[in-house]
N, C-alpha and C positions, 0 to 999 in steps of 0.2 A: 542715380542719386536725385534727392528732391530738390527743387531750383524752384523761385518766386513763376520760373517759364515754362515750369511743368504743364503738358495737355492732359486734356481726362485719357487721353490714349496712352500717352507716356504714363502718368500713373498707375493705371490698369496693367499694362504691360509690367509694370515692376512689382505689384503686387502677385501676378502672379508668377514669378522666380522668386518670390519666400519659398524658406523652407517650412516642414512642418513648427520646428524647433522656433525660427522667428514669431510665427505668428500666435504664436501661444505667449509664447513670453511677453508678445505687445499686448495680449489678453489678459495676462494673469492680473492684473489691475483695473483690467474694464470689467467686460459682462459678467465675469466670473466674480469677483471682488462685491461688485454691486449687488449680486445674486448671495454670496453667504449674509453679505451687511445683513439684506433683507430677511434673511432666516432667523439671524440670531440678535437681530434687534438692535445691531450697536451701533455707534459713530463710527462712520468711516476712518477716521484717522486711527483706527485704534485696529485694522485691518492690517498683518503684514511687519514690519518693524516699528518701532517706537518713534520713530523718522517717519515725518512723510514721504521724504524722497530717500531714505533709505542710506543716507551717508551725512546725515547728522542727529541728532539727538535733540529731544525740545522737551522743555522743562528744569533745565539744571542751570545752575546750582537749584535744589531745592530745600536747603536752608543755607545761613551767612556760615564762609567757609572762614576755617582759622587759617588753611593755606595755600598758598598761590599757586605754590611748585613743592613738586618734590625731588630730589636726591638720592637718588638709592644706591648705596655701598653695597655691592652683593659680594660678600665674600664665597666664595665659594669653594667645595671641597671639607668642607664642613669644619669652622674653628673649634679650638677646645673650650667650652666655656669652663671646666674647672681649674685650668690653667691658665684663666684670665679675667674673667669676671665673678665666678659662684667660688666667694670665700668658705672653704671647708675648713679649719685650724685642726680638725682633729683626722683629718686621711695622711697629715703627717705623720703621726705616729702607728697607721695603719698600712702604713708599705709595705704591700708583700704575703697582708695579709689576703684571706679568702671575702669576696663579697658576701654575704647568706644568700641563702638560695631563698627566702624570703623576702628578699629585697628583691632579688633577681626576676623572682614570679611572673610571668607576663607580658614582660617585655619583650619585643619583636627585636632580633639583632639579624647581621646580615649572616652570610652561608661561611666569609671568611673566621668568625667565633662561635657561630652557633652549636655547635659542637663540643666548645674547649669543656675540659672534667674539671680543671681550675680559673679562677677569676679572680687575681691576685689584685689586689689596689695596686693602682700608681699614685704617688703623692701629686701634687701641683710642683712643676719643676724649678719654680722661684718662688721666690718667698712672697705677700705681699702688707700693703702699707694703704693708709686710712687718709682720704683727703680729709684735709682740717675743716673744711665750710659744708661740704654733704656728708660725711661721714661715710662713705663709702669704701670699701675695703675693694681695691685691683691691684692684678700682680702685676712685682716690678716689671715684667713685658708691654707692660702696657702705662708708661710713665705720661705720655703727652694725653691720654683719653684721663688718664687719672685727674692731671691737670684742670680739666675743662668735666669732671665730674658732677660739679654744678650748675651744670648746662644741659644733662643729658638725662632721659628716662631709661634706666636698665629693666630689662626684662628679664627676669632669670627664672620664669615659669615658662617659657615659650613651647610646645611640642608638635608632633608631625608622624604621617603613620608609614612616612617613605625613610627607607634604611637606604636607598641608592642615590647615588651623583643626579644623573641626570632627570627620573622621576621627581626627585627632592625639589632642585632648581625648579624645573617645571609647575611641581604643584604652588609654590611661593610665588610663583611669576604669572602664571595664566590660574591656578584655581583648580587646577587637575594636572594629576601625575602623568594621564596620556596628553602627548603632544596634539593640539590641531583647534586651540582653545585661544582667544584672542589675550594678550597679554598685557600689564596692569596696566602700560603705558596706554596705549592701545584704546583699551576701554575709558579710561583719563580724556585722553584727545578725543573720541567719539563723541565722550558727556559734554565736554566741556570749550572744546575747539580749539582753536590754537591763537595764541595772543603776541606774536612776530607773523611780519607777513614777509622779512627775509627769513628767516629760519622756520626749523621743524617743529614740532611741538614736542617732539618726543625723539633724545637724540640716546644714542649707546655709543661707548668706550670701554673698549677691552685692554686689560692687560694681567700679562701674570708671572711670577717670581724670574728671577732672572736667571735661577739656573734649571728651571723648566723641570721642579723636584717630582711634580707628581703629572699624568696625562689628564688631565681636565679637559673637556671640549666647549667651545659655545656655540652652543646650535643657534641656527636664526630664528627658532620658532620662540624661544627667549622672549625675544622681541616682535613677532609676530601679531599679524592683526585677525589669524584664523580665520574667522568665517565672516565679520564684519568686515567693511571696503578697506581694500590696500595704504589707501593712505592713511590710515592711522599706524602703520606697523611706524615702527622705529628707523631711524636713517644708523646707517652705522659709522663712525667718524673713525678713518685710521689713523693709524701713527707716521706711516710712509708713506709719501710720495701725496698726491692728492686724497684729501681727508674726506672725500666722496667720488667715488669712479667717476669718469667721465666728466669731471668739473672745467675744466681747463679745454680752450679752445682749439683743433687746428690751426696753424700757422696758416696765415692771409684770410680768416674768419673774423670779418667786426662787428661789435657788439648793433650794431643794425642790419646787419647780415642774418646775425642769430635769431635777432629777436624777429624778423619779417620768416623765417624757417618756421620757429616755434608758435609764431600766430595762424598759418598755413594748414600746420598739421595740425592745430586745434580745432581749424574751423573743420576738416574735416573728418577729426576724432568724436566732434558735435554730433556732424550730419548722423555718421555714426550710430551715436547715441541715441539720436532717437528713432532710428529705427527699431533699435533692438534694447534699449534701456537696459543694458547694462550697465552696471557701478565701477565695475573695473574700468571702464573706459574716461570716468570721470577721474578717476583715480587718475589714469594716463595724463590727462590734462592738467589736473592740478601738480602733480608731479615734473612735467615738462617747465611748469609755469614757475614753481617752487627753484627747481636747479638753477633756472636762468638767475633768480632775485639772490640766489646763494654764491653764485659767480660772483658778489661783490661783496658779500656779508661773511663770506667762511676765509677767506684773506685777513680781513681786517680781525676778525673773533682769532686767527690760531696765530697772530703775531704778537707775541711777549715783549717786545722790545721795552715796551714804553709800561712795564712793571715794576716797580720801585722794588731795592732790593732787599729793605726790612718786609716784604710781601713776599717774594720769593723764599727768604730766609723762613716763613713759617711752614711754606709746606717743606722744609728739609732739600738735602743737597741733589735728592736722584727726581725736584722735578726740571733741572736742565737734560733727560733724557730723554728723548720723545717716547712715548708708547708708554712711559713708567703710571703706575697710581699715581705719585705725587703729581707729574704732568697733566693725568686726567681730572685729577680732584681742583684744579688750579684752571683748570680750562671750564670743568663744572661750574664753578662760580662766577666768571666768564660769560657764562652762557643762559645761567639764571637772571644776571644783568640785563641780557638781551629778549628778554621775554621766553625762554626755551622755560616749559610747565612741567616735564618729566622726564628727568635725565640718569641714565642706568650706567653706573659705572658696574663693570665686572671683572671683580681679580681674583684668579687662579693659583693655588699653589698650597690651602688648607688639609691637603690628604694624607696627613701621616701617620704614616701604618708601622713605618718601622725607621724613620727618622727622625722622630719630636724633637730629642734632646737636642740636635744642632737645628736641625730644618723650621721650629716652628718660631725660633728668634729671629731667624731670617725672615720669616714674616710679617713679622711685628714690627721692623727695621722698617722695611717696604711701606707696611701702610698705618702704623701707628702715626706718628707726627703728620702726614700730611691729614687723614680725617681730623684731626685735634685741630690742623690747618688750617683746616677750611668751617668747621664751624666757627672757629675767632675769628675767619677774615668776613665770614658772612654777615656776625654779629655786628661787629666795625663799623659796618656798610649801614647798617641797618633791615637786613636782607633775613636774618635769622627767627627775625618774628614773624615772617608768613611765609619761609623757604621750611619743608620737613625732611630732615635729612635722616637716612635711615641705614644701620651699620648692622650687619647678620648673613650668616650664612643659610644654608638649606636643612643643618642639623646641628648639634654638637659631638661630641666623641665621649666615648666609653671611662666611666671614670676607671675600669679596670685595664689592667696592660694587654696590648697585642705582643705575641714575640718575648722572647730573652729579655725581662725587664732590668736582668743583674749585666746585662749586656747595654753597657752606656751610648754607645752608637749604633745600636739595632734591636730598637722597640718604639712601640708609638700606641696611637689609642686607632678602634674602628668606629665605626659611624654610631649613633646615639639618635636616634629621635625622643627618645620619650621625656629626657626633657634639656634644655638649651637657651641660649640669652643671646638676646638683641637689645644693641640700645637705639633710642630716636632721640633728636634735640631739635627746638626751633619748632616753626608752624601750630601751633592750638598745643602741646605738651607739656605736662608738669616739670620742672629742671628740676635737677639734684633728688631723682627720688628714686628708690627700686620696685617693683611692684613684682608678687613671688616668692614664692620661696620653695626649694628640695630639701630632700632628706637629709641627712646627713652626712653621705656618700656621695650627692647633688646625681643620684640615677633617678630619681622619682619626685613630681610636683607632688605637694603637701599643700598648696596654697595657691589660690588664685591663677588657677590652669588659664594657657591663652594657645589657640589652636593657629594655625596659620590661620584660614578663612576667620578669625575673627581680630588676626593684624589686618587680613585685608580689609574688613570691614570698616576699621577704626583707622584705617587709612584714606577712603574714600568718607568717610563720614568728616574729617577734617579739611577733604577739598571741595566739601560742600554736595557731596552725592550722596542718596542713599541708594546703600548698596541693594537693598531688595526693587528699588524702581527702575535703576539704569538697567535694562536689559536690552533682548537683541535675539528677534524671531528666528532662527534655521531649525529645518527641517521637521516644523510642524512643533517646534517648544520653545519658550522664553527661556533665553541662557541668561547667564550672569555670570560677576568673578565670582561672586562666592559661591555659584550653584544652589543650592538650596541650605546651605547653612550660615551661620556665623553671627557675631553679636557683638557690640560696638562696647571696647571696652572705656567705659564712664569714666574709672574709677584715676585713668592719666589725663584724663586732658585736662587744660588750664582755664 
């Protein structure tokens, strides 16, 4: 190892036990780097990542952002948007009926209806009701989002070219359907850093229905940093036992015990480093460095005690459950407080295929009132005007039946991408508006189409990034979230 007491013989000797593999990799920066500069005439900085050193980002914000943080409700399993947001008054009296096959034209469905010879309407399963101040039309499932409808931007032109679970999620989260793609948080912290120096920048909380209706998985790659350094990936906070592995000490361990451990191994995760400049090893260290400052900040952030109980009383009765949505959307706000920039809440339990009529009330139960929650408790705060909180899943559902629709407990809808509703409220957003509109059946946009890559975009364009600049060199290409697409929709922000 190198020491200030290093001889030119002791050096020599260690230089040569590199391997091939080392000594290139200390090169790819020197004679090689200085050699293309030289070819292609450009600034060095501009060699390699967007990073000088390759685990941060310079230049952003590159314009004044409308939001601090964001919030992301990920429903997942795909919600039904004609039975909760895309007012249709006339599929009520089309129950039962055939879709046209002129409507139908085109559309991608999955392998479980692509086949059916009939495509009977399902009506919307409740009735719904008009807020008095936005005029907005949501079914009665969704009474506490109805409430706070002049707060929120509905999206009910949203679409997507994924008909599956996991591809779907994926493309909304990283930008692409295959997994191995750094994801929104991810690239967020990259651009932007991190504004807690006890906490993460980018934190995830799972939870899903409680009688566990449909198998949803959540992958880690979710929240993954893919090809950019480790530490931007997502921390995952559980609901049992320690809300980060390994947080909590051995018994007869003191906190100067820990911390002379952790300085030890940093100095020589250093040495390390610069032998072999690897990023991952920086990652090591800031992450060793991170867990120790969260042994004091993740205690005091997951104790409720000292929550007034008209604040409790807004997210609803199931957030005294740990692991519940209400719990996690109650802790989200929590954690926004504390400087956390990109917080993913993900709940499971949207997939009915052939349980809507009971299963997807149950739903609504779960995580209506506590999102409704948490953008009044954020407003309150004063938190809601540069906090963007965002409610949607990876698709919507079939506005035609899956299954025996004359069968009351065993039908449901299949997956929908082509077209679906998200709403956003808070951070740079117009309140109370819908931008969109479907057909008449709500299978088809007619108006103001919005592609995922271009919520992504209009996501990052409100925390201040443009999305075509923030990029990120592997493997000989500038990546980005939105890959080569997408386009900032004007037409909502405030």
């Amino acid at each position: 190892m190198n020491s200030p007491f290093e001889t030119g013989l002791q050096m020599h000797a260690r230089r040569l036990t590199e391997t091939r593999r080392q000594f290139f990799g200390k090169s790819a920066t020197g004679i090689g780097a200085a050699a293309l500069t030289s070819l292609l005439g450009r600034d060095p900085s501009l060699i390699g990542n967007d990073a000088g050193d390759g685990l941060t980002a310079s230049g952003f914000p590159t314009h004044v952002a409308k939001a601090k943080r964001v919030i992301y409700l990920m429903q997942t399993g795909g919600p039904s948007h004609l039975d909760l947001f895309d007012y249709k008054p006339g599929m009520y009296g089309r129950h039962g009926e055939n879709i046209p096959d002129s409507v139908r034209a085109g559309v991608r469905l999955s392998t479980m209806t692509g086949g059916y010879k009939d495509y009977p309407v399902l009506k919307p399963l409740q009735s719904y009701q008009q807020h008095k101040d936005s005029g907005m039309w949501l079914s009665d499932l969704v009474p506490y989002t109805r409430d706070i409808s002049d707060k929120i931007c509905l999206i009910n032109s949203m679409h997507t070219e994924a008909v599956n679970h996991a591809p779907g999620v994926t493309f909304f989260l990283t930008g692409h359907q295959l997994p191995g793609r750094p994801s929104m948080g991810a690239w967020m912290s990259y651009g932007l850093g991190s504004a807690s120096e006890d906490l993460p920048a980018f934190v995830v909380m799972l939870s899903r229905d409680r009688e566990n209706s449909c198998g949803q998985l959540f992958y880690d790659y979710y929240w993954g940093s893919g090809f950019i350094p480790g530490k931007y990936q997502g921390v995952n906070f559980r609901s049992q036992g320690d809300p980060v592995l390994f947080l909590s000490d051995p018994k007869g361990l003191s906190r100067d015990m820990k911390k002379g451990i952790i300085d030890d191994i940093a100095a020589l995760n250093q040495e390390h480093y610069s032998d072999v400049a690897d990023p991952e090893i920086q990652t090591r260290i800031a992450q060793y460095e991170m867990a120790y400052r969260m042994q004091s900040s993740v205690p005091e952030l997951t104790d409720l005690s000292g929550e007034p109980q008209h604040i409790l009383d807004m997210y609803g009765p199931d957030v005294h459950r740990p692991g519940s949505f209400a719990r996690n959307c109650l802790q989200a706000r929590r954690l926004a407080e504390r400087g956390v920039q990109f917080i993913q809440l993900m709940h499971a339990g949207w997939d009915q295929h052939n349980n809507i009529p009971t299963q997807l009330a149950v739903q609504c139960r779960d995580t209506d009132q506590p999102s409704a929650g948490l953008v009044k408790d954020l407003e309150q705060r004063g938190l809601l005007e540069d906090t963007l909180v965002i409610w949607g899943g990876e698709f919507g559902r079939t506005p035609f039946g899956q299954g025996d629709i004359m069968n009351p407990k065993a039908h449901g809808r299949d997956h929908h991408g082509a077209a679906f509703s998200l709403w956003m409220a808070g951070g740079g957003v117009k309140p109370g508006v819908q931008y969109g509109k479907t057909d008449d059946y709500a299978y088809n946009i007619v108006e103001n189409k919005v592609h995922v890559h271009d919520f992504q975009a209009t996501v990052m364009h409100l925390l201040g990034i443009d999305h075509e600049r923030l990029t990120y060199r592997f493997q000989g290409r500038r990546f980005r979230l939105t890959d080569v697409h997408g386009h900032v929709v004007k037409e909502i922000l405030s």
